[in-house]
N, C-alpha and C positions, 0 to 999 in steps of 0.2 A: 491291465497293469497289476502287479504282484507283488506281496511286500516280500521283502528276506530277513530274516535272523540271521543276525551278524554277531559273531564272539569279540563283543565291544564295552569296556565297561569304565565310563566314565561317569562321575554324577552331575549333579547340579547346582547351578545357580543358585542362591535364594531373592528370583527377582520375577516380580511377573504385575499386572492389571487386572484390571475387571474385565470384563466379555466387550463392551464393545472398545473399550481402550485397550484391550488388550490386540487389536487387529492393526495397529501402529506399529508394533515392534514383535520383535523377537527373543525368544531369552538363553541366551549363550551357554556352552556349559564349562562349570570350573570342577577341580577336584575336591569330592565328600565322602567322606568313606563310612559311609554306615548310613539306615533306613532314617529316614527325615523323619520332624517331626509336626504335622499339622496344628494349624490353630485355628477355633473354627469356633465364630461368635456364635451362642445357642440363643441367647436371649439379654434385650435388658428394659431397665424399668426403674422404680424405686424400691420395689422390694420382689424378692424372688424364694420363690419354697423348693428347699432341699431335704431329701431324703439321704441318708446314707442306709447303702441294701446290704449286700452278704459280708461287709467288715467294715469295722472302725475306723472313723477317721478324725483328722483333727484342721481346726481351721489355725493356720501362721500368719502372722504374727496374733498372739495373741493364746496359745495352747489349745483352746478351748476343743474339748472330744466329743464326737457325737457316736456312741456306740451304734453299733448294728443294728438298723431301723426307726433311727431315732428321727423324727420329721422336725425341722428348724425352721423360718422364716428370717431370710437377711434381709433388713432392709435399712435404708439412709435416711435418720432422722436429725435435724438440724446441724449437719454438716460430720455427724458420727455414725458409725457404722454399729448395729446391736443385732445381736441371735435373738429370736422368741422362737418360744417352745410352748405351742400350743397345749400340746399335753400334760403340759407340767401343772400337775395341783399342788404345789407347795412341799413343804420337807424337806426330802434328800434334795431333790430334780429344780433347779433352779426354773425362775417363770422369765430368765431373759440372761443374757453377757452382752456387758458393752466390748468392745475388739478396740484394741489400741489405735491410734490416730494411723492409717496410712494408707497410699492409693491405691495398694495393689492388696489381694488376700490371695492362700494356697489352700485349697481345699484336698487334703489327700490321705492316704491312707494311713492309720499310724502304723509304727516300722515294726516291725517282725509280726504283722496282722496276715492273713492267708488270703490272698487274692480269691474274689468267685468269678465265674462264669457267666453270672447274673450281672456283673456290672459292678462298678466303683459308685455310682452315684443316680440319684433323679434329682434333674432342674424339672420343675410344672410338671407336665404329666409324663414325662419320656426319661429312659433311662439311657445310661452311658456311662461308656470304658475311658479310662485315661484320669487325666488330671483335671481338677478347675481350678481357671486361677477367674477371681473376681476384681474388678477394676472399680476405683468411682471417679464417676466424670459429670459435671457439670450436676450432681444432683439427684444419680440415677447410678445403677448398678449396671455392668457389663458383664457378663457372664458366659468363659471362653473356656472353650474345652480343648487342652493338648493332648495329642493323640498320635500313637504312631502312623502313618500312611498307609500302612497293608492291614491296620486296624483297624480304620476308618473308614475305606469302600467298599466293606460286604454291606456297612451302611448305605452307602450311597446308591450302588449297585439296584439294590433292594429299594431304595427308597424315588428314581428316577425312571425305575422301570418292572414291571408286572416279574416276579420272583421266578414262576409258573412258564416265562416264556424260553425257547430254548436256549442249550445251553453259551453254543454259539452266537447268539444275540447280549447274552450277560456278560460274554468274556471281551466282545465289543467293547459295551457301555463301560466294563472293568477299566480297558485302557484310554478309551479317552477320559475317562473319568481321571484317571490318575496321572494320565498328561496333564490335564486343566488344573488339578490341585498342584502337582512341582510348578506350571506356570506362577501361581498365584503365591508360592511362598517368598516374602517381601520383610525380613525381621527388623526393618525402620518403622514398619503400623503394628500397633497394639496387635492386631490379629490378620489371618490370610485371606479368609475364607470367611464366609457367610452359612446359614443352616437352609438358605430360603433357594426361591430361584434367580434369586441376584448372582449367586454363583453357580451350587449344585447342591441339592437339595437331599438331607441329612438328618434323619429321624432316629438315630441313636438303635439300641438295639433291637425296638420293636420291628425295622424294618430288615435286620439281617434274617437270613436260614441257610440252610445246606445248599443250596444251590448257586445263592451270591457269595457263602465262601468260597466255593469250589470254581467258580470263574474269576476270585482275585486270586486263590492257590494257584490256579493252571496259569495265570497268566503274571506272577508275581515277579513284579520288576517292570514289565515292557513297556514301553513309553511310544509313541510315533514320534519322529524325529525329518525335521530338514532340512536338510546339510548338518550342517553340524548344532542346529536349535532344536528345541524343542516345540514342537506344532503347536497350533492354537487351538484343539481340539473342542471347538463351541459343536455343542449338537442341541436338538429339537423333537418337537414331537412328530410332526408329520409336514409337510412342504407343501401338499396338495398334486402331487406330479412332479415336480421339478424343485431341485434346491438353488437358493438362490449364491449369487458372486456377493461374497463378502463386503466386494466394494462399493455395491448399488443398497448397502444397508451402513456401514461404515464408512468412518474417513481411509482406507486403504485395503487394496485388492493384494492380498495374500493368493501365491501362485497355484496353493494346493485346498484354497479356500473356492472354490468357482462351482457354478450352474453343472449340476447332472443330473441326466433321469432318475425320480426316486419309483420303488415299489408300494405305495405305502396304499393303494385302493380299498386296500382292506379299513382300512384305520376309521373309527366314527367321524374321524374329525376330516377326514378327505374331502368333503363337500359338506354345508351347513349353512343353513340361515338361522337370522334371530329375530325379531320381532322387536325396535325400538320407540316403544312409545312416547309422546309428545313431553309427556313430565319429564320423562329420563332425557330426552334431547333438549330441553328449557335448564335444567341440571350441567349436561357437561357442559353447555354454550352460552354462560350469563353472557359474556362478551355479546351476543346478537340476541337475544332475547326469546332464545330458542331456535328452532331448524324446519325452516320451510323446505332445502334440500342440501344434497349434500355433493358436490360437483368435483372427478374425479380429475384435474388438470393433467398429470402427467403420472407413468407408472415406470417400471422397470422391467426391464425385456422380459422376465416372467411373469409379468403384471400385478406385480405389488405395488399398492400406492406409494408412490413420493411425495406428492403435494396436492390437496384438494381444498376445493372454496369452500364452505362453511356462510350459506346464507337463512338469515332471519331476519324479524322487524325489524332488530335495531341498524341491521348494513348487514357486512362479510366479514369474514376473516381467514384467512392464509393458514392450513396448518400442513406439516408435514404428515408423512405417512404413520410413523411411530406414536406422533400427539395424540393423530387421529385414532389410532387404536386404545392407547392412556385412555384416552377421555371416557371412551364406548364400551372401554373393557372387551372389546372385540376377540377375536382367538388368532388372527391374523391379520398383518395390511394387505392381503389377497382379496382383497373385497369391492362388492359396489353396490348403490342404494338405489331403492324404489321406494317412489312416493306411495303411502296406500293411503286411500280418502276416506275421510269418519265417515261413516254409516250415517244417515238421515235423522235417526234417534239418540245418539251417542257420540259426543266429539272423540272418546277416551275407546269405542269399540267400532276397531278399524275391519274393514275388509280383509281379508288375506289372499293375496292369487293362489292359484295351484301353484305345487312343487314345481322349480324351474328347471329345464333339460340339463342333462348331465355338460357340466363345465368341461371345456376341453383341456388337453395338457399341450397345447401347443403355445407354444412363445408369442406373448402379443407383443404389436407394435404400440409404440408411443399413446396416448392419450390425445385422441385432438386427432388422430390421422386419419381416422373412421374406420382402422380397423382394429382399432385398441381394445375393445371390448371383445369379441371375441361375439360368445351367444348372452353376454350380458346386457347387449345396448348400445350404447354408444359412447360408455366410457364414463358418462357424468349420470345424475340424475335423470329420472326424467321429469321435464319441466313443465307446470301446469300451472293455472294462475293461483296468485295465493291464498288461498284459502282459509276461513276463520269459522273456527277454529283451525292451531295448526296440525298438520297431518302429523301421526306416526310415520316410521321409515323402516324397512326391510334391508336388513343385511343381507346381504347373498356372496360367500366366499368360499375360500377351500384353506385346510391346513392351518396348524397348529405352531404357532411359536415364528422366529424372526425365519427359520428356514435356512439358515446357514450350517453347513457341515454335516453333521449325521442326521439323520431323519431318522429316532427311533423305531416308528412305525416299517418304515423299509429295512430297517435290521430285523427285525422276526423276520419279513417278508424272505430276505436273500436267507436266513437262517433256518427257513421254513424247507425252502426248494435245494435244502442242501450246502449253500455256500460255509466256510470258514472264517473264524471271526479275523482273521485277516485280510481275506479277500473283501470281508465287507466293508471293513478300513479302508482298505485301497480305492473301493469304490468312490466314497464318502470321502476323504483326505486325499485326492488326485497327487501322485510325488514322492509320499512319504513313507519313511523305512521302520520298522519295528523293528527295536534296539532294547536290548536290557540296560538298566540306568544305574547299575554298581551296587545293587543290597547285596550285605552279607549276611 
């Protein structure tokens, strides 16, 4: 299946969700005529250090200028907002400004100042283009960066995927990147966008270069679209073989969200174990008093856990797939656990098996049918009496992230062996058409 460029040029909505709420709906498109402008929470706290780099700027309400290089610290002290100026030894250079009473601040450039190339500002250690506007909410400082859209994902680009890989795999990452951002713009919340991997993940200048410009230039504008919305374009690190259906991880199965074979073998994260010791299982599982095993009830036709038992001293307990990975910090719910028995000398220095045979990429059945497991077992733990002290548990899984949509890893892959970063949409986004979205 093949995308087309279509001479079509309509914009968007300002309406979209989070990743897995966003797999509910769809976001329509209406008439805008000029490049959107992103808003993208970087950081908050009670107090936050700013840098102004190659020009002047000044914070609204309130006048207050910080020349070029000046380092301030804003933070919220009994319900008021004040600048300190570490460097300030007295004299000319004030050692603080209280900012007039109000919830929101502009941090920007003062006007007829020269823009640099270096960046408008550093919040903590990262620098960035655009504007900051600062909030206070509950106590604590919010600190939001607007940005235009084709300014913002050489960052993203850069900051979601290796710079170094080719160019066809950046210009991928480009547009579903900037499909997921117009989803996400919503101007009823303070902001759209997050810095982390709650959205997509945004490190300001340090992670642009020549190479993730040149995959948002070459591709500036294009969106994947279906029907007349804009895709949900969630991607990941690697899937372990197969990407999963949208619907066996969220509330709703998205038509061009579904299970395809990925290339991603290459990837470290293609196959892996980890080694959970009995502290860290006593940690995620106060509810049971620790983890004697960890019993895999049902999976999803690629064998991702859905639901598994959680047994220790104190009983069981029910978690789903996702919990299960929260808890353990796992890399994926493509996993399954083996009991390993403390050594005779050492309740805390477990045995470790050899390495286990290469994981198949075939589609398992159900959990419980006895062929769920594949070459891992039999789907659950494996069950031994319980023993005191309690055992460590061995992860054994594949793949990187929920496994929905793009499978970074398999983009180099089709990008390596030649493919188009279109084709590798189509592969990864089953349906949908690449459409330019109306910049001018």
């Amino acid at each position: 299946m093949s995308l087309s460029l279509r001479p079509w040029t309509p914009v968007l909505a300002l309406v979209a969700v989070s990743a897995p709420a966003a797999v509910s709906g769809d976001t329509a498109l209406q008439a805008r005529p000029a490049e959107p402008e992103v808003r993208v929470l970087l950081a908050e706290g009670p107090s936050l250090s700013l840098i102004s780099l190659g020009q002047p700027l000044r914070i609204q309400p309130g006048g207050v200028q910080l020349p070029a290089g000046t380092t301030a610290t804003v933070s919220v002290q009994g319900g008021s907002v004040r600048l300190l100026f570490p460097g300030a030894t007295g004299g000319a250079a004030p050692a603080s400004a209280q900012l007039p009473a109000s919830s929101a601040y502009w941090l920007e450039p003062v006007p007829g100042s020269r823009p640099e190339s270096a960046g408008a500002f550093q919040l903590q250690q990262r620098r960035y283009r655009g504007r900051l506007r600062l909030l206070t909410t509950g106590g604590k400082l919010q600190a939001i960066n607007h940005v235009p859209l084709e300014t913002y994902l050489p960052s993203v680009v850069g900051s979601e995927m290796p710079a170094s890989w080719p160019q066809q795999a950046l210009r991928a990452q480009a547009v579903a990147a900037r499909t997921y951002a117009l989803r996400q713009l919503k101007p009823a919340a303070a902001y759209d966008l997050k810095a982390t991997v709650s959205s997509q993940v945004y490190k300001g200048l340090e992670a642009e270069t020549a190479s993730t410009r040149e995959a948002v230039a070459s591709t500036r504008g294009q969106v994947l679209m279906f029907g007349s919305n804009l895709a949900n374009t969630v991607f990941h690190s690697s899937s372990g073989g197969l990407t999963e259906n949208s619907g066996d991880i969220w509330q709703q199965q998205l038509p061009y969200l579904v299970s395809v074979p990925d290339f991603d073998h290459d990837s470290p994260v293609h196959q892996w174990q980890e080694l959970l010791p009995a502290d860290r299982l006593r940690q995620a599982f106060t509810e049971t008093g620790g983890v004697y095993s960890i019993d895999v009830l049902s999976t999803t036709a690629t064998g991702r856990v859905r639901q598994a038992r959680v047994v220790g001293p104190s009983g069981s307990l029910l978690v789903t797939g996702p919990q299960l990975r929260s808890r353990l910090g796992l890399r994926s719910t493509q996993v399954r656990f083996q009991v390993l028995t403390p050594a005779p000398s050492t309740a805390e220095s477990p045995q470790l098996p050899p390495p286990p045979p290469a994981l198949p990429t075939v589609r398992l059945a159900m959990a419980g049918s006895g062929a769920a497991a594949g070459s891992l077992g039999s789907g659950s733990t494996r069950r031994v009496p319980q023993p005191s002290p309690q055992p460590a548990l061995l992860a054994v899984g594949r793949g990187f992230g929920h496994g929905v949509g793009m499978s970074q890893w398999g983009a180099l892959a089709m990008a390596r062996r030649g493919e188009s970063h279109e084709r590798i949409l189509s592969h990864y986004y089953r349906g949908t058409v690449l459409r330019p979205y109306g910049l001018r």
